[in-house]
C-alpha distance (Angstrom), angle and dihedral (degrees) to the residues before:
residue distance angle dihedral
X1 . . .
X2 3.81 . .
X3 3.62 139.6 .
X4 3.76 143.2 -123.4
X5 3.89 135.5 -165.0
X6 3.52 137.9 168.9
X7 3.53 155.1 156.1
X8 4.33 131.8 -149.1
X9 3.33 122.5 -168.2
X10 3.71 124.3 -171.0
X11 3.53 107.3 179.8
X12 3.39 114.5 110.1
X13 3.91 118.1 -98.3
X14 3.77 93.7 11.2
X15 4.03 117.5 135.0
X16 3.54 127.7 -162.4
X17 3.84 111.6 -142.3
X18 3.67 124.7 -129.3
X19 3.92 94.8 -131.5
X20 4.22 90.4 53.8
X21 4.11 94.7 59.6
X22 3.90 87.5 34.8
X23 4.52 81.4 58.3
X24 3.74 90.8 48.8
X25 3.95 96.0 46.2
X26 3.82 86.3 47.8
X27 3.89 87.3 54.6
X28 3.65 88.2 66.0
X29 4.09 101.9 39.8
X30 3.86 91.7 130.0
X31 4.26 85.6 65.9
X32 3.56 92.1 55.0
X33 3.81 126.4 30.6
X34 3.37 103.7 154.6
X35 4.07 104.0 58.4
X36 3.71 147.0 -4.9
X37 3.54 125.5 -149.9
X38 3.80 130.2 -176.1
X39 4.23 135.3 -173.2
X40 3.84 126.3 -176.8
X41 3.58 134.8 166.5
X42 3.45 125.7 161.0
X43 3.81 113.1 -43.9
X44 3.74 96.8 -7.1
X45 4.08 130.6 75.4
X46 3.80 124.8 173.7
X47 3.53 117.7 -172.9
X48 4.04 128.6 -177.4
X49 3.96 130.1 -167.7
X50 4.27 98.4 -153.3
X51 3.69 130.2 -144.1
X52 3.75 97.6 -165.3
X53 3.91 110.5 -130.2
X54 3.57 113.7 132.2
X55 3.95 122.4 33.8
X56 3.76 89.4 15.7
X57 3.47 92.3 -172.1
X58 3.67 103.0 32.6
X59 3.64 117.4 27.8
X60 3.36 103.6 93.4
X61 4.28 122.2 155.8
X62 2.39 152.4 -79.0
X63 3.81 95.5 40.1
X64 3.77 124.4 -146.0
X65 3.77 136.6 -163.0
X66 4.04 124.6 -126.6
X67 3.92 99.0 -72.3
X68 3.54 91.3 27.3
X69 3.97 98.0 -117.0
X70 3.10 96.8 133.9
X71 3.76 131.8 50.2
X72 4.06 136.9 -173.3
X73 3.72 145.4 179.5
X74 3.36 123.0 -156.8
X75 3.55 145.1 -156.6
X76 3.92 123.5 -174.8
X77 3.58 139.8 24.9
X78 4.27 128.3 -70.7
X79 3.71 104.5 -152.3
X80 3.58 97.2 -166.4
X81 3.84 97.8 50.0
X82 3.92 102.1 113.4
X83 4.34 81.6 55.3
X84 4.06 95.1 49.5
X85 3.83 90.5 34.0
X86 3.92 94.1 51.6
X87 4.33 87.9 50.5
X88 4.17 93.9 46.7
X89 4.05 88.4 56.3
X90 3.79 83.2 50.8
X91 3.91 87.2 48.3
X92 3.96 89.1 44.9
X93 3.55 107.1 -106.2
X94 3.89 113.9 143.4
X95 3.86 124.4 -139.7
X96 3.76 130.6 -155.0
X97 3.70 92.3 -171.7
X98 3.70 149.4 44.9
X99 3.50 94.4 -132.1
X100 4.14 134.7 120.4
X101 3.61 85.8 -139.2
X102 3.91 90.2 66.1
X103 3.56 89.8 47.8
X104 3.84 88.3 65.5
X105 3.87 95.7 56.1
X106 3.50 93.0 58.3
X107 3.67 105.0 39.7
X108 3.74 78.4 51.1
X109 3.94 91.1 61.5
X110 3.98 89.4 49.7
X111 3.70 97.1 45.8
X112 3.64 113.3 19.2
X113 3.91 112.7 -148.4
X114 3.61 97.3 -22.4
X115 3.77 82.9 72.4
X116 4.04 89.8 102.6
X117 3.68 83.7 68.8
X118 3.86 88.2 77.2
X119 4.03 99.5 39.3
X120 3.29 111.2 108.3
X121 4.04 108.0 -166.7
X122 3.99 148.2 40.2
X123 3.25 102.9 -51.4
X124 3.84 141.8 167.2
X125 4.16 122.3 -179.3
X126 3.71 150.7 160.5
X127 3.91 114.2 -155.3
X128 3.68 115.0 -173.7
X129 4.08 111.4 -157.9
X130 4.15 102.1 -161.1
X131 4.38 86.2 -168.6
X132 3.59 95.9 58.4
X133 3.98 95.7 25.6
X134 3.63 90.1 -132.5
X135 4.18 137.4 134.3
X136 3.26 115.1 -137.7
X137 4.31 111.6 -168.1
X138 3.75 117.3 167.0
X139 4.06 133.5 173.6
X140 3.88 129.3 -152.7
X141 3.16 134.1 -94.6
X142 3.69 104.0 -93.4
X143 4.19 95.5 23.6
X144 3.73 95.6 -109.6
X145 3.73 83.8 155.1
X146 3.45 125.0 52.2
X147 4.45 119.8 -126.3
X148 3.82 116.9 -175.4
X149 3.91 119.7 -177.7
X150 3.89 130.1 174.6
X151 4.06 130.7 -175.9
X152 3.29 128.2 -132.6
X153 3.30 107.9 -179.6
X154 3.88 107.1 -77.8
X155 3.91 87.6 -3.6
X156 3.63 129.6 92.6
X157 3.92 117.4 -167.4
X158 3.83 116.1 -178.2
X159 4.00 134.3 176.4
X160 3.57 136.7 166.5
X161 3.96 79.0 -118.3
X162 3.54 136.0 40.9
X163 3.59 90.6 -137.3
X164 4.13 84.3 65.0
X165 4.11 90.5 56.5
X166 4.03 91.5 40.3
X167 3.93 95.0 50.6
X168 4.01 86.3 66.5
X169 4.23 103.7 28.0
X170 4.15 99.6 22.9
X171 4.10 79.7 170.0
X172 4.03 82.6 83.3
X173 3.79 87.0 73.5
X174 3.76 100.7 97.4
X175 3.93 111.5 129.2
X176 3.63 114.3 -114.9
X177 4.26 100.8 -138.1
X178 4.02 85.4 -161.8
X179 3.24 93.1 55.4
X180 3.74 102.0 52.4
X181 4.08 92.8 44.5
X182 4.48 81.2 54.9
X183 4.42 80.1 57.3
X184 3.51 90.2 44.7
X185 3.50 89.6 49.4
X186 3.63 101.0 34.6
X187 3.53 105.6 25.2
X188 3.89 88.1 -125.7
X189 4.67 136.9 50.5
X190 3.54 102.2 -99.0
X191 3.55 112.1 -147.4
X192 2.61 146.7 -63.3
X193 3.75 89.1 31.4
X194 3.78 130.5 74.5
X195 3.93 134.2 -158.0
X196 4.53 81.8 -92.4
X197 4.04 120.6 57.9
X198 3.28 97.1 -143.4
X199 3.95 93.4 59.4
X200 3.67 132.8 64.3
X201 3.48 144.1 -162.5
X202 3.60 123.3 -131.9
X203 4.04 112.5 -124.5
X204 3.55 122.8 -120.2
X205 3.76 117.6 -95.3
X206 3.98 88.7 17.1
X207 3.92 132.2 110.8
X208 3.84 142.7 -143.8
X209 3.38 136.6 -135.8
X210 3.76 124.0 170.7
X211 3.61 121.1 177.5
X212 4.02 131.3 151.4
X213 3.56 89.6 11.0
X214 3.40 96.9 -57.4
X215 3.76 132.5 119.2
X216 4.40 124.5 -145.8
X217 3.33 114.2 -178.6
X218 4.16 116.4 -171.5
X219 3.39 141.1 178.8
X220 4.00 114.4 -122.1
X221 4.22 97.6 168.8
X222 3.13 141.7 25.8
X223 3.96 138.6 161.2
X224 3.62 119.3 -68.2
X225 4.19 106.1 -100.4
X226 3.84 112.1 -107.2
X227 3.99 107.7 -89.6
X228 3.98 90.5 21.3
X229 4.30 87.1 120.4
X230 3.70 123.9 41.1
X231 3.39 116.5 -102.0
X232 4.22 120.4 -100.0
X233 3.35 139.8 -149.4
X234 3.46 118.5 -106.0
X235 4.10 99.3 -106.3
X236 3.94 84.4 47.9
X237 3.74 88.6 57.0
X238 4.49 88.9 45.2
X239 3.89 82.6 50.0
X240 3.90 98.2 50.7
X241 3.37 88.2 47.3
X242 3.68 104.3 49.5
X243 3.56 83.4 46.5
X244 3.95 94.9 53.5
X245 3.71 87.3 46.4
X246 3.96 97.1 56.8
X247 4.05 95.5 46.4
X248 3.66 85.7 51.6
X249 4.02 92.2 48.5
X250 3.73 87.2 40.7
X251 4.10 84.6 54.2
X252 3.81 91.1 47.7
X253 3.76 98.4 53.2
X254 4.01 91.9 46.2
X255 3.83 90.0 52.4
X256 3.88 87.4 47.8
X257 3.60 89.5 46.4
X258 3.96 94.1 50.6
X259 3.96 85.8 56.3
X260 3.56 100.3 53.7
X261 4.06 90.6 47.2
């Protein structure tokens, strides 16, 4: 488990300090023992709290590309990142780590947002393009890992916790009453809302991109409708699944292997 945090401002001659991402990466300690690691330039600060996993040695965030344009932090794990890693050296792209993270950045360059459409994983991220002044934050397909965002006016602060976004604007804390009757009712916040009104959650399978100010959020998965596939027997179903199973072993050990080398 690690953490992210974050904050984008795109008014003009705003700075984000060090010390402010530092206070929302310290919010979320318990996600991320083992390292912290912080970025700001101008308007824009990504912070990370790391779990190290992958790249033990070497992954550290956040994670840039060649010319450094374009920055992320990361929190999760890409399961297919040895297969999408191995085709972007074909395409070029040069890597200064072993990590999945990296693999993002430059997949990124290649495909823009619909990048997600490749990831294979749980997943969590905040990718800041500096050419196109624009934040990209996406969430997997299921919502394994947790995105919160809030806007404030031309600000965007994010963490995989509220607690990261309240640490540096605790004026966020106003109790949204809908919100509270949905637990009541549900016994859980569905999202997009969150116990404050002020703060959201990002839904599973959906992205972010917030540029100008402005905030688009769009959905880029969703499940399969019922009757989509045609229906199998149930050895067909044992056989898919063993199958599954051993590319996903087979993926495992190379990952492994890649470490040890």
């Amino acid at each position: 488990m690690c953490g992210i945090a974050g904050i984008v401002n795109t008014a003009a001659g705003q700075r984000i300090e060090f010390a402010t991402i530092h206070r929302m990466c310290q919010a979320i300690l318990h996600r991320g023992p083992d390292e912290e690691g912080i970025f700001v330039k101008d308007g824009i600060g990504l912070g990370m709290r790391r779990l190290s996993i992958i790249d033990l040695a070497g992954g550290q965030q956040p994670v840039f590309n060649e010319d450094r344009t374009a920055w992320i932090v990361f929190n999760g794990e890409i399961y297919n990142f040895p297969e999408l890693r191995e085709d972007l050296l074909k395409r070029g792209h040069r890597f200064s780590t072993h990590s999945d993270t990296e693999t993002i950045v430059h997949l990124y360059e290649e495909m823009g947002p619909d990048c997600v459409n490749k990831l294979r994983g749980m997943f969590a991220f905040a990718l800041y393009d500096e050419r196109r002044q624009k934040l990209l934050m996406a969430r997997d397909r299921l919502g394994k890992k947790p995105l919160h965002y809030a806007l404030q006016g031309q600000r965007l602060l994010f963490g995989s916790e509220i607690k990261a976004i309240l640490a540096v604007a605790p004026e966020l804390a106003t109790v949204n009453h809908e919100a509270l009757l949905q637990y009541m009712y549900f016994g859980y916040v569905p999202d997009p809302l969150t116990a404050f009104t002020a703060i959201q959650k990002l839904p599973a399978g959906h992205l972010l991109e917030f540029e100008k100010g402005k905030i688009n959020v769009r959905q880029y998965w969703d499940l399969p409708q019922y009757g989509t596939h045609p229906p199998r027997s149930e050895e067909e179903c044992l056989q898919e699944m063993e199958h599954r199973f051993f590319i996903l072993s087979h993926r495992r050990r190379l990952t492994r292997c890649q470490l040890l080398s």
